[in-house]
N, C-alpha and C positions, 0 to 999 in steps of 0.2 A: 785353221792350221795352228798346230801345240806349237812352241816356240821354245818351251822350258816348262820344266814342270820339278818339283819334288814333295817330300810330306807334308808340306804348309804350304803351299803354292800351284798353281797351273797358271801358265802366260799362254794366251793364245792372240790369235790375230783374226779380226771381224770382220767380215764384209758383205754390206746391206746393198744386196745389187740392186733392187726396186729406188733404190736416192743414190746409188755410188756412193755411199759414206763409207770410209777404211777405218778403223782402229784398232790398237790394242788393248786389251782387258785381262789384270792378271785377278785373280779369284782366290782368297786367304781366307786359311786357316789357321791360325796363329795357335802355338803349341802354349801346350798349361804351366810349364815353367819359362821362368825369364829368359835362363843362359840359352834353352833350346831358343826362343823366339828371336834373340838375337841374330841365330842361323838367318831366320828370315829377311830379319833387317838389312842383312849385307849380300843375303843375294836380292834383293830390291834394289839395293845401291847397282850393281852389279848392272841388274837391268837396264838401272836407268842410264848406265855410259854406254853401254852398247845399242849395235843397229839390232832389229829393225827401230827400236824404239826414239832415236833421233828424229825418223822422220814422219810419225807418226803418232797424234793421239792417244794417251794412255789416261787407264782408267784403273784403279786399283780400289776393288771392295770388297766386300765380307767380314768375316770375323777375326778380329786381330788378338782377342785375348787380353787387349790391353788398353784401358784409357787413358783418353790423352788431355781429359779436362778431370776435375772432381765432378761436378757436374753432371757428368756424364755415367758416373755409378751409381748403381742403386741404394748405394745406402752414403750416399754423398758427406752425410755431416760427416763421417768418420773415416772419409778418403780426401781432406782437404789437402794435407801434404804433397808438396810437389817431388812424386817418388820418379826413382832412378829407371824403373820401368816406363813411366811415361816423358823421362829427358832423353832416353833410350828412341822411343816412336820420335818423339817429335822430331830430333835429330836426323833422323834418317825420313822426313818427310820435305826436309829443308835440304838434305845433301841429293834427295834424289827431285826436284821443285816439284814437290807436291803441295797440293793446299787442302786442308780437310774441310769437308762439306758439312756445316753444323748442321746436327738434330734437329727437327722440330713435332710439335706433337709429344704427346705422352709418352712415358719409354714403357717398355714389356718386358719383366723381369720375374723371375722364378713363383709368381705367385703368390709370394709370401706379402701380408702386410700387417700393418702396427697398430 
């Protein structure tokens, strides 16, 4: 069941009848500029104060657009600054109690190498 949905988002509601497991999963796409992706950040807020998602399991992944470690970009040495797009995610990971689930394994990025 949809739950919400817009350009950078679909919230739907899961139910695995073979275990009875219930949750929610919203599924991002995070827009290529900051101010749009913002949008998303605050309907995630949004989400997370309302029902169904009180009572219920949430699970939020896909592509956000945006990292939230340097680390995490592919050309890391030159994204060590802690930018306002990523005080932006993180912010809104802590207002809605999310916790990000670190990488591991090699990352896969455009291809390109040095």
């Amino acid at each position: 069941m949809v739950f919400d949905k817009s350009r950078q988002h679909i919230t739907c509601g899961i139910h695995w009848l073979e275990r009875d497991i219930a949750f929610t999963a919203t599924f991002v796409y995070g827009a290529n500029l900051r101010h749009e992706r913002n949008v998303l950040w605050d309907q995630l807020r949004i989400l997370a104060a309302g029902t169904p998602l009180r009572y219920s399991p949430w699970i939020v992944l896909g592509d956000f657009n945006q990292t939230l470690l340097p680390s995490e970009h592919s050309n890391s040495e030159d994204h060590q600054v802690y930018s306002g797009g990523r005080r932006e995610l993180f912010n809104c990971l802590q207002d809605c109690g999310l916790t990000d689930i670190p990488s591991q394994g090699p990352y896969l990025h455009g291809g390109t190498t040095k």
